[in-house]
matplotlib code that plots the C-alpha trace (Angstrom):
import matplotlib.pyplot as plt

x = [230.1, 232.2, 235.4, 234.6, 234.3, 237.9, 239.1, 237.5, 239.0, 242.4, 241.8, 241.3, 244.1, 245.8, 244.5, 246.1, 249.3, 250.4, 249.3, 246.1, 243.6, 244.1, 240.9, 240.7, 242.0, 243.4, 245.7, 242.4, 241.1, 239.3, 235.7, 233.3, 232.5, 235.5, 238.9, 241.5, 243.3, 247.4, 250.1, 249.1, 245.5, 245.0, 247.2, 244.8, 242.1, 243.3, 243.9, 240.6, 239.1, 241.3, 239.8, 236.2, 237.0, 238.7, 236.3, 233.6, 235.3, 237.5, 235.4, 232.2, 232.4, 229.4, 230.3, 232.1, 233.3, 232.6, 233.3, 230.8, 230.9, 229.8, 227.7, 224.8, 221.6, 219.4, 216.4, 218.0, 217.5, 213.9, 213.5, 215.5, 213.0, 216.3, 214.8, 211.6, 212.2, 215.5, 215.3, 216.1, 213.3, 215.2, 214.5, 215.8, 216.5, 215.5, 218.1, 221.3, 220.2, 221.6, 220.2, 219.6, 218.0, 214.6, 215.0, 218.6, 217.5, 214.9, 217.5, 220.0, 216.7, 215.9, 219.7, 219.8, 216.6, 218.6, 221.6, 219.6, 218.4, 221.6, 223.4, 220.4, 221.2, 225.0, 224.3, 222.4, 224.7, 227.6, 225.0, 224.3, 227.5, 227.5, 223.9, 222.1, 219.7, 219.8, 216.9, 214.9, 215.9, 215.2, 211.3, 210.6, 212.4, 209.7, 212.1, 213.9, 210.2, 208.4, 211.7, 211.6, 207.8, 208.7, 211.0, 208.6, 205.8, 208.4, 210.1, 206.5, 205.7, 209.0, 208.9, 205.0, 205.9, 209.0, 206.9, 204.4, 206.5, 204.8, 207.2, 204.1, 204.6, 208.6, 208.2, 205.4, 207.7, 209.9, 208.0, 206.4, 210.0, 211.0, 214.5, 216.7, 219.2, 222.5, 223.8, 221.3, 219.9, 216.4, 213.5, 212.2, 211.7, 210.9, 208.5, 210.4, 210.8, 212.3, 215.5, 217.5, 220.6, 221.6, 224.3, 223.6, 225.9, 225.3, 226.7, 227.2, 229.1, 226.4, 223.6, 221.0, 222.3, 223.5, 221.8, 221.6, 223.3, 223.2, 226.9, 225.6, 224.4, 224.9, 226.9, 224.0, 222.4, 225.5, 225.4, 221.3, 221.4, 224.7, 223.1, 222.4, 225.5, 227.0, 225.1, 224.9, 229.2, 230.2, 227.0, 226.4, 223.5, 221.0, 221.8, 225.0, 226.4, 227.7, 230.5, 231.9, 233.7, 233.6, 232.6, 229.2, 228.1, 225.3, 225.0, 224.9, 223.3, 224.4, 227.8, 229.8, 231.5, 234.7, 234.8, 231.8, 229.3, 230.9, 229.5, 232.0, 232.6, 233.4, 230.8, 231.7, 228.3, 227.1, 224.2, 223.0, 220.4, 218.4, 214.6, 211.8, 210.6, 214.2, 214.9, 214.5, 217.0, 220.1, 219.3, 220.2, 222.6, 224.3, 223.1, 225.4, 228.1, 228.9, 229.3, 231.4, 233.7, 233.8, 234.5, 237.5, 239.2, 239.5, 238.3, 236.0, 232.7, 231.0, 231.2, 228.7, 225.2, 222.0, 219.7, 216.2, 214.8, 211.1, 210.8, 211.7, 212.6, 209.3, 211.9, 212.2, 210.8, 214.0, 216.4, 219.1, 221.7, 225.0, 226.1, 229.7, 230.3, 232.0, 233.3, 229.8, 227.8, 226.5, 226.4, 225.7, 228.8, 226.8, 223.1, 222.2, 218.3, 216.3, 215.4, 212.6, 212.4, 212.0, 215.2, 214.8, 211.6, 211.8, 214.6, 213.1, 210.0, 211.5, 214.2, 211.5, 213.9, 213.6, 215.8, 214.5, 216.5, 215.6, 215.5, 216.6, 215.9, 212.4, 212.1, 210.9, 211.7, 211.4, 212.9, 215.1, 214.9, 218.0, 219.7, 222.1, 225.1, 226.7, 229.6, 230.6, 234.8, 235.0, 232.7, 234.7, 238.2, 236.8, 235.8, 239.2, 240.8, 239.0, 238.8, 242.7, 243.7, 244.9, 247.2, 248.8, 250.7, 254.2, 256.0, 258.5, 256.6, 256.6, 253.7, 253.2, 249.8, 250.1, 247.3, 246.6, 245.3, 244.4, 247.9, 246.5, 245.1, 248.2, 249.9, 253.0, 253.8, 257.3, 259.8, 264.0, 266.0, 270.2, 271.0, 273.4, 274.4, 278.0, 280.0, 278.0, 274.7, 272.4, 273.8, 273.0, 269.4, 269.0, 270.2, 266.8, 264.7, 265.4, 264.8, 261.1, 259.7, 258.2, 256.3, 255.4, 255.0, 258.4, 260.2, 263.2, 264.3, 267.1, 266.6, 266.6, 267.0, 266.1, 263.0, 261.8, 261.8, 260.1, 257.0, 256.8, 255.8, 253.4, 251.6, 250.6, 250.2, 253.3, 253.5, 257.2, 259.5, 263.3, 266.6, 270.0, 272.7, 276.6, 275.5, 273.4, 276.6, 278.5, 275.6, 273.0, 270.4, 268.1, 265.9, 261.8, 259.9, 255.8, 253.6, 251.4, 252.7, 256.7, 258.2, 261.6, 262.9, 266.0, 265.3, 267.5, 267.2, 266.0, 263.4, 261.7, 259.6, 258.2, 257.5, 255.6, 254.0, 252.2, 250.4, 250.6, 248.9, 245.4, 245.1, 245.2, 242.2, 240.1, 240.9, 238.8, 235.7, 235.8]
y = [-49.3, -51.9, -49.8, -49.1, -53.0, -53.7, -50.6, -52.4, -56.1, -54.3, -53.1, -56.2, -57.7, -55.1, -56.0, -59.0, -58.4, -55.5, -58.0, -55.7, -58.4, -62.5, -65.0, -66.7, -70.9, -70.1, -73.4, -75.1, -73.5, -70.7, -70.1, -68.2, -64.9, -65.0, -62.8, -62.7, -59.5, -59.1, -57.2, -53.9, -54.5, -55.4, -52.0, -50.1, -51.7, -50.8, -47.2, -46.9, -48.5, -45.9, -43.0, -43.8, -44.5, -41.9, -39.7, -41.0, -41.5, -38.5, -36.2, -36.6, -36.9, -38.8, -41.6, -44.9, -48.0, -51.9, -55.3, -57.4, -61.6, -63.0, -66.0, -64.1, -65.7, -67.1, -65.1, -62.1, -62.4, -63.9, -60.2, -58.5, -60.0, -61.6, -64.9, -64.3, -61.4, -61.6, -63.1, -62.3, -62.9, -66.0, -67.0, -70.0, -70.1, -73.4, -74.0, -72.6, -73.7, -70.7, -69.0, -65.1, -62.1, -61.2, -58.0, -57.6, -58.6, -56.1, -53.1, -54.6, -53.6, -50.3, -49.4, -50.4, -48.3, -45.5, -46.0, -46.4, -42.7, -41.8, -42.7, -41.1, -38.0, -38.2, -39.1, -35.7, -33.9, -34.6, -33.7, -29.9, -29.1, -25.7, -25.0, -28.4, -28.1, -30.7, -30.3, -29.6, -32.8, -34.6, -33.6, -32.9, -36.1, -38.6, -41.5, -40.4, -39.6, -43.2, -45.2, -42.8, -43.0, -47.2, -46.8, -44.9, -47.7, -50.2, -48.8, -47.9, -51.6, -52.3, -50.8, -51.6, -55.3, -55.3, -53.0, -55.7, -58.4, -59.5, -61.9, -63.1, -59.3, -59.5, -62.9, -60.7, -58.1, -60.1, -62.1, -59.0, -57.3, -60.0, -60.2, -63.2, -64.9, -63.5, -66.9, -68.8, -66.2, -67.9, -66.5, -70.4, -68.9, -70.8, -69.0, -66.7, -68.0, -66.1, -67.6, -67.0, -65.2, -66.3, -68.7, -71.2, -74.2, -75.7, -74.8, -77.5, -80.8, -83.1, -83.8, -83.4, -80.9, -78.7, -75.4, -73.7, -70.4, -67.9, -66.0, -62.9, -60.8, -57.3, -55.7, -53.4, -56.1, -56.4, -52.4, -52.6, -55.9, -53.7, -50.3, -50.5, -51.8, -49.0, -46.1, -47.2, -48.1, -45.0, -42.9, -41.8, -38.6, -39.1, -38.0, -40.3, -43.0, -46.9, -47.5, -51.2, -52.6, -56.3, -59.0, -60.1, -63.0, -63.8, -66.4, -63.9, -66.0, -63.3, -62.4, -60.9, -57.6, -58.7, -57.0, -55.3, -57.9, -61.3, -63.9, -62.6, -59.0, -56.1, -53.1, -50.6, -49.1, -46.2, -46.5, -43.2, -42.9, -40.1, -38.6, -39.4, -36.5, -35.3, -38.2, -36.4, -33.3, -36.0, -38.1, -34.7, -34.2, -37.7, -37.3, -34.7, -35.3, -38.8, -37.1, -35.1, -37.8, -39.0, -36.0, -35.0, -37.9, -36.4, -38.8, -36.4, -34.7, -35.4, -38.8, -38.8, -38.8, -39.4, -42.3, -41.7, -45.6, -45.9, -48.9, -48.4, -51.1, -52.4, -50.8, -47.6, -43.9, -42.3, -43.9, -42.5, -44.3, -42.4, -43.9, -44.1, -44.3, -47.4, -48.5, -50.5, -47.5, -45.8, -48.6, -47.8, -47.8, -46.6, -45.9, -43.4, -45.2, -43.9, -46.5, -45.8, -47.4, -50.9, -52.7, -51.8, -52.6, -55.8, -56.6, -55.8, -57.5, -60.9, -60.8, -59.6, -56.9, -53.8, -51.4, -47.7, -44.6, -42.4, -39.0, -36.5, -33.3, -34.7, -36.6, -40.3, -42.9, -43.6, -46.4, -43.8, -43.4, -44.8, -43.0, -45.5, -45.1, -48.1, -48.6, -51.6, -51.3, -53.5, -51.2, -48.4, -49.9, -50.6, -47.1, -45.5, -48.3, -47.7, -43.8, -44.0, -46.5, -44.3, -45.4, -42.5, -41.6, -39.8, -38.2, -39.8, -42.5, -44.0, -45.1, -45.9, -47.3, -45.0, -45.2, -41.6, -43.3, -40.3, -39.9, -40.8, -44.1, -45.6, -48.8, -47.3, -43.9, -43.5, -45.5, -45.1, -46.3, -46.3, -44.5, -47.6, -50.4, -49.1, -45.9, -45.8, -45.1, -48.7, -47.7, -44.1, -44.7, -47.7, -44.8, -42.4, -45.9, -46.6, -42.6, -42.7, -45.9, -45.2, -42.7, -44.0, -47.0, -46.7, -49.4, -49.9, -50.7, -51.3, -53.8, -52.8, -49.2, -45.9, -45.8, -49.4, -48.3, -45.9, -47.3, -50.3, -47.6, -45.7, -49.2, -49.4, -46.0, -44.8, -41.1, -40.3, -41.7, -40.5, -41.3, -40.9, -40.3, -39.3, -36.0, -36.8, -38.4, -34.2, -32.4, -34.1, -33.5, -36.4, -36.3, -36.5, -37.4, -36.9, -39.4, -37.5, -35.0, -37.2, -33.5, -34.1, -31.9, -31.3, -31.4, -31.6, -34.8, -33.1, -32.0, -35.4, -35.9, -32.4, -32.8, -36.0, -35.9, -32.7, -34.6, -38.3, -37.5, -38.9, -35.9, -33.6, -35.9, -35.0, -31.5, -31.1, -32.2, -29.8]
z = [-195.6, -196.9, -197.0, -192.9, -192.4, -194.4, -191.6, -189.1, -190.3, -190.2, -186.6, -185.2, -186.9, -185.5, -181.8, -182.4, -183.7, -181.4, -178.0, -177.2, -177.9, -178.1, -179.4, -176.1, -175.9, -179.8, -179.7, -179.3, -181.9, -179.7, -178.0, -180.1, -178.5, -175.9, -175.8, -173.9, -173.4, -174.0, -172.8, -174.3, -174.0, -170.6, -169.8, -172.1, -170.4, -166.7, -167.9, -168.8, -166.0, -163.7, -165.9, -165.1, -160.9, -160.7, -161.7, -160.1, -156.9, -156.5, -158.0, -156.1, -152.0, -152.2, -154.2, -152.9, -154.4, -153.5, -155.4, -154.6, -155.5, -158.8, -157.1, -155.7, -153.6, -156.8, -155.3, -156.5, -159.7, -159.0, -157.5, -160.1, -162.8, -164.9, -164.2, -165.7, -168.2, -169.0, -172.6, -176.5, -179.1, -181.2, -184.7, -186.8, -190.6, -191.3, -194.5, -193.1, -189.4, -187.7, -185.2, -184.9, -182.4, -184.4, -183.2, -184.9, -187.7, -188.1, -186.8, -189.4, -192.5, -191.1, -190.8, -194.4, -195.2, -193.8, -195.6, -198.9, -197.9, -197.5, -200.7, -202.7, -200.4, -200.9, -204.9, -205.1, -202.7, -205.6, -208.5, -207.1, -205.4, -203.3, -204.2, -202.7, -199.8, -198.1, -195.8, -198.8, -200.3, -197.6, -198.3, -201.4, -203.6, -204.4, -203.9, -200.6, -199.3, -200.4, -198.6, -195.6, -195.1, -195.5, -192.7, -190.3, -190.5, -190.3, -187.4, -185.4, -186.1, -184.3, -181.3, -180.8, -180.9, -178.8, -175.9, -176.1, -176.0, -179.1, -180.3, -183.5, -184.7, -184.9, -187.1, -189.2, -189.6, -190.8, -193.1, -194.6, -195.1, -196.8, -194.3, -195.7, -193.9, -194.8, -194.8, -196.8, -198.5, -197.6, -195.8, -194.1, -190.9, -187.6, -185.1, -182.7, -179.2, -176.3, -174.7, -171.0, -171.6, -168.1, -167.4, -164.5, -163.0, -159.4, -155.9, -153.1, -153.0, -153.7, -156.8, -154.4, -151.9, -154.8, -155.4, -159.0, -158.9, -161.7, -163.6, -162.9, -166.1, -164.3, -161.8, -160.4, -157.9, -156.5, -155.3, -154.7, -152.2, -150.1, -150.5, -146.4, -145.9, -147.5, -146.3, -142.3, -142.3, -144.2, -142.7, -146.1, -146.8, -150.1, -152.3, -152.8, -155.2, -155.2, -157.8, -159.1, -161.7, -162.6, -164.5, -166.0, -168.0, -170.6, -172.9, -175.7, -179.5, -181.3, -180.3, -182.8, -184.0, -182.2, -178.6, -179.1, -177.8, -175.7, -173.2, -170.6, -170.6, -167.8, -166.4, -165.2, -163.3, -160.8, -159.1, -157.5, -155.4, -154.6, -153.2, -154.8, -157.4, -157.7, -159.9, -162.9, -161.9, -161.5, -164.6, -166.4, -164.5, -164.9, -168.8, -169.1, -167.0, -168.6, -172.3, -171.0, -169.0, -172.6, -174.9, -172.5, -173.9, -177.4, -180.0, -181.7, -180.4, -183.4, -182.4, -180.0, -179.9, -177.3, -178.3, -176.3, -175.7, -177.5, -175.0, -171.8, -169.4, -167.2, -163.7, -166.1, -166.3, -168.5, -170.8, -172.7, -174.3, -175.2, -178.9, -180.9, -183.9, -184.5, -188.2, -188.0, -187.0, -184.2, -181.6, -177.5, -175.2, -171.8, -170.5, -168.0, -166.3, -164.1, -162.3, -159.8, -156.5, -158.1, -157.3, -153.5, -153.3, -155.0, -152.6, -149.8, -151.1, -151.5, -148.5, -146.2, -144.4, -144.4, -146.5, -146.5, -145.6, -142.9, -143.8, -141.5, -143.1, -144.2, -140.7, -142.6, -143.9, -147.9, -150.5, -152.7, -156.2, -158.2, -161.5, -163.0, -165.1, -167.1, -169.4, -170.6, -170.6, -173.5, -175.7, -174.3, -175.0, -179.1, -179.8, -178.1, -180.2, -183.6, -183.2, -182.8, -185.4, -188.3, -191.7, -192.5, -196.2, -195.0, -197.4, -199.6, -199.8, -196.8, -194.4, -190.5, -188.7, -185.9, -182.9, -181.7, -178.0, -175.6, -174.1, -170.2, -171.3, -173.2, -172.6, -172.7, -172.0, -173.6, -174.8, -174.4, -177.3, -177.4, -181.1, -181.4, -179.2, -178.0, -176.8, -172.9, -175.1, -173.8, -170.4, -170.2, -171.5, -169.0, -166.0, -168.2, -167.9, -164.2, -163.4, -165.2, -164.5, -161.3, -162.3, -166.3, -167.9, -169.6, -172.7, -173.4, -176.9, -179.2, -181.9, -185.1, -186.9, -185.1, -187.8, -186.9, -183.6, -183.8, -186.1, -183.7, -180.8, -183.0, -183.9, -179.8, -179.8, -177.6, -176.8, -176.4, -177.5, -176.4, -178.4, -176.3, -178.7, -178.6, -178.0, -174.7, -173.1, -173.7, -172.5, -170.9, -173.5, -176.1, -178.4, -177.7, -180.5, -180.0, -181.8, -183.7, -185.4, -184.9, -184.7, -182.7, -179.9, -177.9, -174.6, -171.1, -169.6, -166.3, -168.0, -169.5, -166.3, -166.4, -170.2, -169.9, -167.1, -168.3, -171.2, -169.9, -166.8, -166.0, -163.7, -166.7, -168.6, -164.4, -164.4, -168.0, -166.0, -163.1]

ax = plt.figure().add_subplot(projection="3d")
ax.plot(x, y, z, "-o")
ax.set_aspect("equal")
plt.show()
């Protein structure tokens, strides 16, 4: 564990140095829980963000797009139930005075009940070699048994206090677990309180004409209050879906784990909606097809994994995250909720207008069912960026930090470097430059030594990377280098656009998930 938080240290170093990812208002000395994202970043990030639209809106006839505004009517989120349920169970340590999620805190012990499991099954795993039975182990060792069987009753005592709301059991829990701050090292506890995680500020020019307006803290309501909207103008058919990207903001206590969890961050959500009963049938369906959107991009299928919710959300009938494996374990990056007919009805409850779909085929009129699919694109950009990080040995001696980022989704999709700064070379690979560009995010670059060069792109994860030398200038011909396994090839210069686009293009990554 600690060797994956020195990997992960590096990484975000690494963010930093290359321009992906900036502490946001550093000359002031930052603001916790805020980045900003840099040159390479923010092109990473778009990538992405084309990757998941793409596929949701070329791929399926029935699903649009909007953008709807960030200020929103405060009575949606009196209808959305964010303004009276939208709260984190908070608990102080009294010594260190800091402030933590109760239920974090808990998750944090039973992850290191599991872990202690672990090393007593990796200790015995070492001891027996071919022979061991893992399985087996699992059951029948006394001590793996007693700290699994402690897990269980912890974990059941969990999940009955946070479906109850039972904020008296969380503090118990933690009292009885003995949980110490990590700070302190204490257990003087406070009670646990539950806190908005809403941001609010006023709208209107004066004190007392203003109105208090909310940040919102989702993008679904957004797509649920224009669902009407939608469906009349484009004369849309259930079933069909409502796509947005955009911003969302909540006044996060315990933001940490760099990207993973900030006060402003970026959704990227699908709200489908369909007939009542047939709910179930598309929440498969969406189940599966989002693992795949993410397995096409290559970063391992091992890891993924479902995570059933124990407690489902009070709009809920079916939750199912879809987990990473991050360097600080296996952390959600995207749920796929079924969410009843509660957002529509709640809308039309409180707005008083009426926003059921007439069905043809059935001749009535119903409030659909919605499934819901939503990725957060900063959890999204972490795991491609920590699945791809990589220090590799080379032989002789030598070493490069190389980032293997899915080819479609990189900053930069090749790089043009002069062998040496004379002899017609810079001008020649300017000509190669000004040919690719429009079609590829293209560099051009000829400081330093060929080698230098050449680490610097694998550090931000460049595919290609194409030397022009003497020899291009007799016949027409360079050298393309590929970044992962930096095996070098002569290749025509007619041919570059051909070779690239073949393995660069996000309509290669869209074609996987026909």
């Amino acid at each position: 564990m600690a060797q994956q938080e020195d990997v992960f240290k590096k990484i975000v170093a690494h963010a930093k140095e290359y321009g992906f990812v900036f502490p946001s208002s550093e000359i002031y000395d930052g603001l916790s829980a805020v980045y900003d994202y840099g040159q390479n970043g923010v092109e990473l990030k778009n990538n992405i963000k084309r990757y998941w639209w793409e596929a949701m809106t070329l791929l399926h006839e029935n699903i649009v797009g909007i953008d709807s505004a960030i200020f929103m009517h405060p009575t949606i989120w009196k209808a959305s139930g964010h303004v009276d349920a939208f709260n984190d169970p908070l608990i102080d340590n009294r010594d260190s005075k800091k402030r933590y999620r109760a239920d974090v805190l808990i998750e944090d012990h039973i992850a290191r009940l599991d872990e202690k499991i672990d090393k007593e099954v990796a200790k015995a795993a070492k001891r027996f070699g071919d022979s061991f039975d893992e399985a087996l182990f699992r059951q029948t060792n006394p001590r793996v048994a007693e700290v699994a069987a402690h897990r269980e009753a912890v974990h059941t005592r969990f999940a009955e206090a946070m479906n109850a709301g039972d904020l008296d059991g969380l503090r118990q829990i933690i009292i009885d677990e003995e949980i110490v701050d990590p700070v302190s090292g204490t257990r003087n506890w406070t009670e646990v309180r539950q806190f908005n995680l809403m941001f609010r500020t006023e709208m209107g020019s004066t004190s007392e004409g203003a109105m208090t307006v909310y940040l919102r803290p989702e993008t679904a309501q957004g797509i649920f209050v224009n669902y009407l909207n939608v469906q009349k103008t484009g004369r849309m058919r259930i079933p069909f879906g409502i796509a947005q990207i955009g911003k969302a903001f909540r006044n996060e206590i315990v933001a940490r784990q760099f990207i993973f969890r900030m006060r402003e961050f970026e959704q990227m959500e699908m709200q489908f909606f369909v007939r009542p009963g047939d709910e179930m049938k598309w929440f498969a369906y969406w189940k599966e097809w989002r693992l795949r959107w993410h397995k096409a991009l290559g970063l391992g299928d091992e890891k993924y994994r479902y995570h059933d919710h124990e407690k489902l959300a009070h709009y809920a009938n079916a939750a199912t995250d879809i987990e990473f494996q991050m360097p600080f374990g296996f952390k959600e990056v995207e749920g796929i909720h079924s969410r009843t007919d509660f957002d529509l009805s709640q809308h039309e409850k409180f707005s008083g207008k009426k926003i059921q779909y007439f069905d043809p085929e059935l001749n009535k009129s119903y409030t659909p069912y919605v499934i819901e699919t939503s990725i957060g694109v900063d959890r999204m950009f972490l795991s491609v960026l920590c699945s791809s990080y990589e220090e590799q040995a080379l032989e002789g001696g030598d070493s490069r930090v190389v980032l293997h980022l899915p080819a479609a989704l990189a900053p930069v999709k090749c790089a043009v470097m002069p062998l040496v700064r004379k002899d017609g070379l810079p001008e020649k690979a300017r000509e190669i430059v000004d040919d690719l560009k429009f079609d590829f995010s293209t560099h051009y670059d000829e400081k330093d030594s060929i080698g230098k060069r050449y680490r610097r792109q694998d550090a931000i994860g460049t595919p290609y990377c194409i030397t022009v030398d003497h020899q291009t200038l007799e016949d027409g011909t360079v050298t393309l280098r590929e970044r992962d396994t930096m095996q070098q090839t002569r290749v025509a210069v007619a041919d570059l656009h051909r070779l690239i686009h073949s393995s660069v293009s996000l309509n290669s990554l869209l074609r996987k998930l026909k």
